[in-house]
MOPAC internal coordinates of N, CA, C and O (Angstrom, degrees):
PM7 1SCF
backbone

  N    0.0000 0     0.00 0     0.00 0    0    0    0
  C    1.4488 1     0.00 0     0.00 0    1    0    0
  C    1.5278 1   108.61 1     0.00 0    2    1    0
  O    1.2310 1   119.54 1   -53.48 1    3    2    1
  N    1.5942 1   118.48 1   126.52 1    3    2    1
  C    1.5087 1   107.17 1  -178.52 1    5    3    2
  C    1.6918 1   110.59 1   -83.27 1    6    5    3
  O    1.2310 1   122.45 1     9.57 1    7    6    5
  N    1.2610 1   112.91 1  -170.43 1    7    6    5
  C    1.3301 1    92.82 1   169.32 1    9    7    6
  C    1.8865 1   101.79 1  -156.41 1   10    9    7
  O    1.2310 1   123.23 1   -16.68 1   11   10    9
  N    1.1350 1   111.42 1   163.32 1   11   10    9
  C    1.7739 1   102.71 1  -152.43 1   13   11   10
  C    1.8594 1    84.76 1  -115.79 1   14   13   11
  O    1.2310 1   125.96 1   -33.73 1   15   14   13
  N    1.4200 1   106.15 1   146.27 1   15   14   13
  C    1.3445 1   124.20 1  -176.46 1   17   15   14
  C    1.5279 1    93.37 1  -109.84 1   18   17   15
  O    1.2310 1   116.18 1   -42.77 1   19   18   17
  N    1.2163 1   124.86 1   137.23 1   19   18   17
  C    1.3143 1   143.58 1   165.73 1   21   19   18
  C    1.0464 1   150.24 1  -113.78 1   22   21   19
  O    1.2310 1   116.69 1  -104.54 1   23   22   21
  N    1.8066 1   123.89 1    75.46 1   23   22   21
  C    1.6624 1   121.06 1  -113.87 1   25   23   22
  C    1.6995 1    87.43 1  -120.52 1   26   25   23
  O    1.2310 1   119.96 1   -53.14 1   27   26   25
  N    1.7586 1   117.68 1   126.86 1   27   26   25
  C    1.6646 1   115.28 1   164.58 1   29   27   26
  C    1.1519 1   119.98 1  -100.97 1   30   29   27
  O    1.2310 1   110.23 1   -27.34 1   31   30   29
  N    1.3255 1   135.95 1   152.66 1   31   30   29
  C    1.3169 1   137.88 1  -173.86 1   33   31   30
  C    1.1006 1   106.07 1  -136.41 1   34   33   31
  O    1.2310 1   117.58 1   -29.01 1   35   34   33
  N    1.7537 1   122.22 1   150.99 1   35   34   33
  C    1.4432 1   108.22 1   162.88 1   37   35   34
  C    1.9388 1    82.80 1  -145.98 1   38   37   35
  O    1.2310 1   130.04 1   -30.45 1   39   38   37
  N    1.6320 1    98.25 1   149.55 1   39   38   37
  C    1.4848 1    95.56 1  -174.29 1   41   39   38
  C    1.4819 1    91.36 1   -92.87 1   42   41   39
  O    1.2310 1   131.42 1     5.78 1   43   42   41
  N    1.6273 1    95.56 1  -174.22 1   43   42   41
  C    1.3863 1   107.27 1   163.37 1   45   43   42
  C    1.5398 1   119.31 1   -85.38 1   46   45   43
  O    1.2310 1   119.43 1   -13.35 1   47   46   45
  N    1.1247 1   118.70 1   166.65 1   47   46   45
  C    1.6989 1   117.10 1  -171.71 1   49   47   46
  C    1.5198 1    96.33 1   -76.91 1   50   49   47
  O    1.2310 1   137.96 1   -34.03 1   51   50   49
  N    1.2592 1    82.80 1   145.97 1   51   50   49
  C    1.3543 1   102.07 1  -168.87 1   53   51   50
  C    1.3338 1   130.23 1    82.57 1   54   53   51
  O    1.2310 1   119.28 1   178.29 1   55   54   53
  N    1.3654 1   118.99 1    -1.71 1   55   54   53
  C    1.6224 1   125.41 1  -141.74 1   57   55   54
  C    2.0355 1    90.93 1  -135.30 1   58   57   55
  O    1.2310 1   125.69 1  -178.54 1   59   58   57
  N    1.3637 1   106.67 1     1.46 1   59   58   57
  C    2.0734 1   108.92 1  -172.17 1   61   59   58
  C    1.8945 1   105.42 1   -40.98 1   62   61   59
  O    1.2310 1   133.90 1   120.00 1   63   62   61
  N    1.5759 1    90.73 1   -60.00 1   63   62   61
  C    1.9522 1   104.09 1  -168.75 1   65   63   62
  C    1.5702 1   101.69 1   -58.99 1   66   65   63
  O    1.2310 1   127.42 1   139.45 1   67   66   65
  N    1.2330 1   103.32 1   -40.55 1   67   66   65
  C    2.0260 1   102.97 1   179.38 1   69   67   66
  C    1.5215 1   115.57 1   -48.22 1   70   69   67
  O    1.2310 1   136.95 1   129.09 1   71   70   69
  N    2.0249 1    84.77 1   -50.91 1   71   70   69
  C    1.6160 1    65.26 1  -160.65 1   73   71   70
  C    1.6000 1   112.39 1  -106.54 1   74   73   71
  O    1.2310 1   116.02 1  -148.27 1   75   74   73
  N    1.5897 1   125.17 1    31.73 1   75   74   73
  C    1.1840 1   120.96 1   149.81 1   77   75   74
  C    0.9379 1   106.74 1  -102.84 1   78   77   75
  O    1.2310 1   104.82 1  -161.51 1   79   78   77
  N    1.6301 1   145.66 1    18.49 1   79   78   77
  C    1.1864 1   132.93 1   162.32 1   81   79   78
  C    1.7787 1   104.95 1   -93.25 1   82   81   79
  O    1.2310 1   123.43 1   149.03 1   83   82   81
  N    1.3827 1   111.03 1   -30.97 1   83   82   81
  C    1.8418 1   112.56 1   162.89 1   85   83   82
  C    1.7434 1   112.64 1   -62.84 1   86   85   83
  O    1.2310 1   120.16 1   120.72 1   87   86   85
  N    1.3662 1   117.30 1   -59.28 1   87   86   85
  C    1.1711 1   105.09 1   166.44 1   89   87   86
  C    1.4799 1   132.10 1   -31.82 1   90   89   87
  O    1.2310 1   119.57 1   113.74 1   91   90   89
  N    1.3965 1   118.43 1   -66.26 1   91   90   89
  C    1.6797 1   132.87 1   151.15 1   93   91   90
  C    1.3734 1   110.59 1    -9.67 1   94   93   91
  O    1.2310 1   127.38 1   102.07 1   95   94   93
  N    1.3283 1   103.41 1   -77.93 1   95   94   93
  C    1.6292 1   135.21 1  -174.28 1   97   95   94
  C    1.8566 1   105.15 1   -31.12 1   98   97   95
  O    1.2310 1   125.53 1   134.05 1   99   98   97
  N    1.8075 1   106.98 1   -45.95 1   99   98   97
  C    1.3847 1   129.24 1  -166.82 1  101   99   98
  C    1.3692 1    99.66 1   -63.58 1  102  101   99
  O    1.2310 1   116.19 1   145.12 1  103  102  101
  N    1.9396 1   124.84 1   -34.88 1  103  102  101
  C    1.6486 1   122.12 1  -163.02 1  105  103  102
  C    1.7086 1   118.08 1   -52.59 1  106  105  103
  O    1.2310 1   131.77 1   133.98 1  107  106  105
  N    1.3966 1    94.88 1   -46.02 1  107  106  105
  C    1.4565 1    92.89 1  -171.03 1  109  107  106
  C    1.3421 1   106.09 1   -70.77 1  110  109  107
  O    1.2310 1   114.12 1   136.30 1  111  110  109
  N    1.6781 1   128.74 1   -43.70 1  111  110  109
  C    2.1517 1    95.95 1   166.99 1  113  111  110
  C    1.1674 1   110.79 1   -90.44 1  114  113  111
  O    1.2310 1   102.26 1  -140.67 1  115  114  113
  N    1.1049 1   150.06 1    39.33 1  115  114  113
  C    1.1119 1   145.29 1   130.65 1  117  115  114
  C    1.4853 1   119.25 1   -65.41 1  118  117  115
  O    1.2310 1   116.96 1   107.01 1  119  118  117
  N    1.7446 1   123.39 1   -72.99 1  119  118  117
  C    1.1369 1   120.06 1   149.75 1  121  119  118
  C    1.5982 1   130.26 1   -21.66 1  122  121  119
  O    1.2310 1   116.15 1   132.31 1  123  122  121
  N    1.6843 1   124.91 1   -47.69 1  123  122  121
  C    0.7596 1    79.58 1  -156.40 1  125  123  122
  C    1.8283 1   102.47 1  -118.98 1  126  125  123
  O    1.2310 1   130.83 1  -126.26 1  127  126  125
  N    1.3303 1    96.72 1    53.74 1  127  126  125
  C    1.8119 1   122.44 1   174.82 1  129  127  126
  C    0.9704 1   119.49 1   -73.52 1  130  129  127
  O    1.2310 1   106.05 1   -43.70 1  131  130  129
  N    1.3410 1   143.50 1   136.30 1  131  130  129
  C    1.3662 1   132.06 1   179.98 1  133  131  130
  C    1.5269 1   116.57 1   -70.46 1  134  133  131
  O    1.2310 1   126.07 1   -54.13 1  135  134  133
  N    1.5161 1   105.93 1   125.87 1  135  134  133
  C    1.7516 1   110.90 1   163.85 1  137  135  134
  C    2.0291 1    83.74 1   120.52 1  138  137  135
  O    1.2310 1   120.11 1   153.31 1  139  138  137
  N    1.4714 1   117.39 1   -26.69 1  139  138  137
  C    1.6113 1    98.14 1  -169.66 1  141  139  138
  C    1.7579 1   104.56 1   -87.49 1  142  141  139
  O    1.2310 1   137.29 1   -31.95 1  143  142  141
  N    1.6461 1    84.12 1   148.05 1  143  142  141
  C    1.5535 1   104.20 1  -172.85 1  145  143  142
  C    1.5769 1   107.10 1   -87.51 1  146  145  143
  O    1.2310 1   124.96 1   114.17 1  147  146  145
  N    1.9401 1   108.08 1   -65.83 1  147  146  145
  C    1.6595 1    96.46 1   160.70 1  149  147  146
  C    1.4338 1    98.27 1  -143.90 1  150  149  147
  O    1.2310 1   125.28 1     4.26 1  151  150  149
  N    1.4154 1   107.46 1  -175.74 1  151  150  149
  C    1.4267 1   133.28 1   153.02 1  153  151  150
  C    1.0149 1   155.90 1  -138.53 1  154  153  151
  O    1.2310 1   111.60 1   -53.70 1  155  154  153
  N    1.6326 1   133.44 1   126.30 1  155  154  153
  C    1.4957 1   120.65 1  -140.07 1  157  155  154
  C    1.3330 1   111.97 1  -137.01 1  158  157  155
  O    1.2310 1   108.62 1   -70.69 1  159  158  157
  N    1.2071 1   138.89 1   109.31 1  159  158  157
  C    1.5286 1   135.06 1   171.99 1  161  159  158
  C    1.1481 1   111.71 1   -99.95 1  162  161  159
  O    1.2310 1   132.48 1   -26.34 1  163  162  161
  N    1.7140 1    93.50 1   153.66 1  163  162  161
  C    1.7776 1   106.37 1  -147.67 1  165  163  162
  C    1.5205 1    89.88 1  -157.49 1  166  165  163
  O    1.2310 1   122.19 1   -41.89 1  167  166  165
  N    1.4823 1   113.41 1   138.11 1  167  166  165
  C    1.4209 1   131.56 1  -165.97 1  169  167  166
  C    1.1248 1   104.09 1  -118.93 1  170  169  167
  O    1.2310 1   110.31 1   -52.01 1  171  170  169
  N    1.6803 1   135.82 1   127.99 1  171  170  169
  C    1.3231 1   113.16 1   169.90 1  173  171  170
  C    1.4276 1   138.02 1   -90.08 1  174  173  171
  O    1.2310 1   107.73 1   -53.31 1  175  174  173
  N    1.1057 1   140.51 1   126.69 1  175  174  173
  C    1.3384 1   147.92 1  -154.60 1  177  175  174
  C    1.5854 1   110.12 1   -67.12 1  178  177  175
  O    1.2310 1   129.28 1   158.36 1  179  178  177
  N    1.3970 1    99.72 1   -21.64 1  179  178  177
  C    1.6788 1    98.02 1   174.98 1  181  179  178
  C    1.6271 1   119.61 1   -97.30 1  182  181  179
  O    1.2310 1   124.51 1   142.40 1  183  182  181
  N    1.0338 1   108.94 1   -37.60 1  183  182  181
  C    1.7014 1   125.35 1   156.18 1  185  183  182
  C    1.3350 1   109.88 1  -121.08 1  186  185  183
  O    1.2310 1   120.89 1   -73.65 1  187  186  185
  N    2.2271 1   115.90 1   106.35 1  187  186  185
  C    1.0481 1   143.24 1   156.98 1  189  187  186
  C    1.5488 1   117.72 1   -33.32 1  190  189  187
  O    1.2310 1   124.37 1   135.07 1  191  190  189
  N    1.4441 1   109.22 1   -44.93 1  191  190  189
  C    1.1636 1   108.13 1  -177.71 1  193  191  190
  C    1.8771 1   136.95 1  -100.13 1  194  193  191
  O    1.2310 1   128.69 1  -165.17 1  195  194  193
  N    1.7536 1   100.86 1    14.83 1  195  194  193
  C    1.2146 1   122.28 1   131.90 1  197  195  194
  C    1.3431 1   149.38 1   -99.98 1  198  197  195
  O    1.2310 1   130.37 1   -13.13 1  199  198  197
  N    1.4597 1    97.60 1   166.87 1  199  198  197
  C    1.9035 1    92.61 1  -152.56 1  201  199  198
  C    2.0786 1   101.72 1  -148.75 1  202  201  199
  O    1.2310 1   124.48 1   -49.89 1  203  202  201
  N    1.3743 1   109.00 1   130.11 1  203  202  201
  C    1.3203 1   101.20 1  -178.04 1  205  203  202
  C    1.6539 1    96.44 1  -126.31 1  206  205  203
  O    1.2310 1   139.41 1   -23.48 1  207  206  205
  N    1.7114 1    79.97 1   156.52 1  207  206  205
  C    1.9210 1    87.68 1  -173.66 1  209  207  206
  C    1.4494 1   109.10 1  -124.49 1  210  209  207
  O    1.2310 1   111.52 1   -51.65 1  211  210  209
  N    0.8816 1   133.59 1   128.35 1  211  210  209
  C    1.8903 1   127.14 1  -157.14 1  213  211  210
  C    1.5385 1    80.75 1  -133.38 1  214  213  211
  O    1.2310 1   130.81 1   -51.15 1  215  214  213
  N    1.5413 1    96.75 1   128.85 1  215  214  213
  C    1.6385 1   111.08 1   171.24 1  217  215  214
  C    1.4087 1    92.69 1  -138.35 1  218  217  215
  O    1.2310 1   132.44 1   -31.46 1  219  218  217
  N    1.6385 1    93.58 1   148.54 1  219  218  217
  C    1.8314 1   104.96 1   171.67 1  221  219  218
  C    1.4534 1    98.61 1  -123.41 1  222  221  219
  O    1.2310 1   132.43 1   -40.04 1  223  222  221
  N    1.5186 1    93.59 1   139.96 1  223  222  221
  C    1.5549 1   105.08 1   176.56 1  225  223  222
  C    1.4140 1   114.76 1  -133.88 1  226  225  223
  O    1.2310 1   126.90 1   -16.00 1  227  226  225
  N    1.3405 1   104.33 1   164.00 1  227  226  225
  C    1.7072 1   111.04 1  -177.87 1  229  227  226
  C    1.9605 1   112.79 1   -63.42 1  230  229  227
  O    1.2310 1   130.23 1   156.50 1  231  230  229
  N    1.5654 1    97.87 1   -23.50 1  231  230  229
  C    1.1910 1    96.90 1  -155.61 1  233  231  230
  C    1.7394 1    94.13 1  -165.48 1  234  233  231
  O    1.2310 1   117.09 1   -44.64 1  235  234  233
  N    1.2064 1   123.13 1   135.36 1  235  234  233
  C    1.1078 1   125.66 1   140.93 1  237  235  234
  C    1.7589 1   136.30 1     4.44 1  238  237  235
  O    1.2310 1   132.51 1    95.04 1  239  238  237
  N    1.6539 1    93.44 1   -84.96 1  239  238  237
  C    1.5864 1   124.66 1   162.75 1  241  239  238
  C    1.6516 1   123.99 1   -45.72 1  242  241  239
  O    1.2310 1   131.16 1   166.43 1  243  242  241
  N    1.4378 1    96.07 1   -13.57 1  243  242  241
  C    1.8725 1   107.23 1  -159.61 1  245  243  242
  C    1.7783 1    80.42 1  -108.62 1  246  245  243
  O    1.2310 1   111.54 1   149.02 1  247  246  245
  N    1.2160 1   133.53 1   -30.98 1  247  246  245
  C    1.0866 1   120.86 1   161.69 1  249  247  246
  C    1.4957 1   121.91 1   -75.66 1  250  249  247
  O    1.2310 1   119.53 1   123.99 1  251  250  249
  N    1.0293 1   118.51 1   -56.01 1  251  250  249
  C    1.5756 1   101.64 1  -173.08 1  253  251  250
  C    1.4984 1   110.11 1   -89.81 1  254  253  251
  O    1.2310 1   121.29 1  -150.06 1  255  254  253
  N    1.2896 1   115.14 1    29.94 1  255  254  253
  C    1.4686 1   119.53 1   154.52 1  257  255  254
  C    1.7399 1   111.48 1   -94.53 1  258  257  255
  O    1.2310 1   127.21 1   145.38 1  259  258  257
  N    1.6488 1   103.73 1   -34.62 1  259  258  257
  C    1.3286 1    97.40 1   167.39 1  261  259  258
  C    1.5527 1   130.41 1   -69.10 1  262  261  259
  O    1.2310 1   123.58 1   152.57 1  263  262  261
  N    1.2515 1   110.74 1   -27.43 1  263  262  261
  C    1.3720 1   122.14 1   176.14 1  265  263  262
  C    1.2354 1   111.87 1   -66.41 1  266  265  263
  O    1.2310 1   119.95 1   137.30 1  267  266  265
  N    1.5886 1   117.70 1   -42.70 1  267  266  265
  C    1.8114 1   110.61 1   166.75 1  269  267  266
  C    1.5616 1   119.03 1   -61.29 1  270  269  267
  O    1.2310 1   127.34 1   173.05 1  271  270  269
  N    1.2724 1   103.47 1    -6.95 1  271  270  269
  C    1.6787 1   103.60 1  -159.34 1  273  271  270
  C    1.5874 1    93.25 1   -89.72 1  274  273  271
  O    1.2310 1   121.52 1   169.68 1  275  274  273
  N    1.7033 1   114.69 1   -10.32 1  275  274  273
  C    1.6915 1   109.57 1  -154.67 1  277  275  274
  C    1.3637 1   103.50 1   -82.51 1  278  277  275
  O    1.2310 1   120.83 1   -36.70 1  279  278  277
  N    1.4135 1   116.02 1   143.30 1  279  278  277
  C    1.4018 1   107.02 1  -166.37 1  281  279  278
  C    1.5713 1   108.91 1   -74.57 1  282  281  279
  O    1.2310 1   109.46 1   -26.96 1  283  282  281
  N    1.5507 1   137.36 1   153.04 1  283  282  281
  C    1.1891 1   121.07 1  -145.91 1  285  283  282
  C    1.6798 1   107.03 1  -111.75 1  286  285  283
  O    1.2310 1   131.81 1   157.65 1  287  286  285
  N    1.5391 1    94.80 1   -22.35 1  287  286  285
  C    1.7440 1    80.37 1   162.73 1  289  287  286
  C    1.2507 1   118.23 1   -87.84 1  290  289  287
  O    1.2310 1   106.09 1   171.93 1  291  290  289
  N    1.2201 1   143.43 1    -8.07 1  291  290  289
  C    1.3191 1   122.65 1   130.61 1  293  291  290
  C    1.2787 1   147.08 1   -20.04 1  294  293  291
  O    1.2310 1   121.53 1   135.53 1  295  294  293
  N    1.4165 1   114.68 1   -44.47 1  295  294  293
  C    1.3215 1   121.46 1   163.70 1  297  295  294
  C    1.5251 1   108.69 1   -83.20 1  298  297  295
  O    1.2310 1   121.28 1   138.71 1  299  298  297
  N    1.0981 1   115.16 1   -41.29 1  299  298  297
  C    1.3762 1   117.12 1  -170.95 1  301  299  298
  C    1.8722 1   116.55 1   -54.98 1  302  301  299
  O    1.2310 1   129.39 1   143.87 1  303  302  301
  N    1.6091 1    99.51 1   -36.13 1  303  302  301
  C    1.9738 1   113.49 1   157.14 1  305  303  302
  C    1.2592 1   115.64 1   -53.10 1  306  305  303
  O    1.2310 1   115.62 1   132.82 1  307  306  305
  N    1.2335 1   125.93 1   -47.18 1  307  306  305
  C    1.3932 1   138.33 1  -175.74 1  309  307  306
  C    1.4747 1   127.67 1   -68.79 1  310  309  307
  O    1.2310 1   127.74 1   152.32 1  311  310  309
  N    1.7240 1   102.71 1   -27.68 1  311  310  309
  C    1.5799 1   119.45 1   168.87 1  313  311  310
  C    1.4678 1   121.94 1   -43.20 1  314  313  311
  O    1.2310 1   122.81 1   150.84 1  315  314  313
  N    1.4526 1   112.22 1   -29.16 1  315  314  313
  C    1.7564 1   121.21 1   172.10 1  317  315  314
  C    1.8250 1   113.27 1   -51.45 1  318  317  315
  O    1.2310 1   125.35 1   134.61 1  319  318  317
  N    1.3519 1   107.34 1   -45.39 1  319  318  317
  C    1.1657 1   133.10 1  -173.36 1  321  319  318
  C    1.4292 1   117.02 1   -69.74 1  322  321  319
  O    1.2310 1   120.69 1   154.01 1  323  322  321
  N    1.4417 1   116.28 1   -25.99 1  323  322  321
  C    1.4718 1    92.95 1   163.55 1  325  323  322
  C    1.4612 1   123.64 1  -119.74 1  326  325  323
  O    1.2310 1   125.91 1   -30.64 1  327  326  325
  N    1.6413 1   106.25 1   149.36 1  327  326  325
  C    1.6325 1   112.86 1  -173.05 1  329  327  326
  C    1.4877 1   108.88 1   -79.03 1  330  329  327
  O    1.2310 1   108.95 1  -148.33 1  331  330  329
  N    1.0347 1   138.30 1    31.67 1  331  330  329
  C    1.4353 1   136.79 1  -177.72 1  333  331  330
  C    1.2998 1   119.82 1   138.13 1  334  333  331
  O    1.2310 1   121.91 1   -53.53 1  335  334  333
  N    1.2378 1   113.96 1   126.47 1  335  334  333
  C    1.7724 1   143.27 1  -160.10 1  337  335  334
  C    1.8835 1    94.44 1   -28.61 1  338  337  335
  O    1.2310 1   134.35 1   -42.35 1  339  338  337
  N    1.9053 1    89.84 1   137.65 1  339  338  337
  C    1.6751 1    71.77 1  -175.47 1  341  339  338
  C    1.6383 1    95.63 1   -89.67 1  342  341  339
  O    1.2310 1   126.33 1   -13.78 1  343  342  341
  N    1.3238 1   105.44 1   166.22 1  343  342  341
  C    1.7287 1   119.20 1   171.93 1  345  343  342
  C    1.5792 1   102.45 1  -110.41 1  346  345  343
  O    1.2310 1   128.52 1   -26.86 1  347  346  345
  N    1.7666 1   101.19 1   153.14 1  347  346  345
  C    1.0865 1    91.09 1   156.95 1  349  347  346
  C    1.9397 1    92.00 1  -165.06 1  350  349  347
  O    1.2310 1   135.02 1    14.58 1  351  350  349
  N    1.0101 1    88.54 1  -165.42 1  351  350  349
  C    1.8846 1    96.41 1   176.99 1  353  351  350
  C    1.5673 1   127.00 1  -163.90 1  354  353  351
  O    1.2310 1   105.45 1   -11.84 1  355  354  353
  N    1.1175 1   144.57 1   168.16 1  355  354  353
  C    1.1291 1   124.73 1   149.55 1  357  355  354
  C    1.4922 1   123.09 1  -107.93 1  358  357  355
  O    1.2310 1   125.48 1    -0.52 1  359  358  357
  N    1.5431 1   107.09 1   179.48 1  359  358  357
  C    1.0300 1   116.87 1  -148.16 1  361  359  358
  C    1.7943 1   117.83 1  -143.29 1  362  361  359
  O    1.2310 1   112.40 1  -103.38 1  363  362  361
  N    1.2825 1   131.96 1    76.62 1  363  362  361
  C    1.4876 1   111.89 1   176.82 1  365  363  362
  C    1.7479 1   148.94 1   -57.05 1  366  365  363
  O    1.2310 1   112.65 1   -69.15 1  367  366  365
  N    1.0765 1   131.48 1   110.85 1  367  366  365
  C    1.4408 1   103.90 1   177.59 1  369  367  366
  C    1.0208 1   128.56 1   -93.59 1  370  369  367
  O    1.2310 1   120.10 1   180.00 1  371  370  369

C-alpha cells in the first residue's frame, strides 16, 4: 500500500518566488529516492505566498529515510524563506 505525504508551506514576505523556486529545486532528489512514486509542487492562486508539496511513496520509511539523507545545510540556507514552520502529514489511499 503506498502512502501520500502532504507537505504546507508559507514563505516569508517577500521571499513567495524564492521559495517555490527551492521547493522546485527539491523534485529531482526527491523523485529520484528510493521507495518515491511522484512529486508535485503547487502554489496557491488565492494566497501567493503558500505552497503545497504532495509526494507518493512506497512506504512511509522510504520517506523519512530520504529526508535524513537531505543534505542539511541545504535546508538550513533555505530557513530565511519560510514565514512559518512548514506542516505536513501523511496520508493513505
Amino acid at each position: 500500500m503506498s502512502i501520500t505525504r502532504i507537505n504546507e508551506f508559507q514563505s516569508a514576505e517577500g521571499k513567495e518566488d524564492e521559495l517555490f523556486d527551492f521547493l522546485k529545486s527539491l523534485i529531482p532528489y526527491i523523485t529520484s529516492s528510493d521507495g518515491c512514486l511522484m512529486c508535485e509542487v503547487l502554489k496557491s492562486d488565492e494566497f501567493p505566498n503558500k505552497f503545497i508539496v504532495i509526494e507518493k511513496w512506497d512506504s512511509k520509511e522510504s520517506h523519512i529515510k530520504s529526508i535524513e539523507a537531505f543534505p542539511k545545510d541545504q535546508m538550513q540556507n533555505a530557513m530565511s524563506l519560510f514565514g512559518d514552520t512548514p506542516k505536513g502529514g501523511y496520508h493513505h489511499t
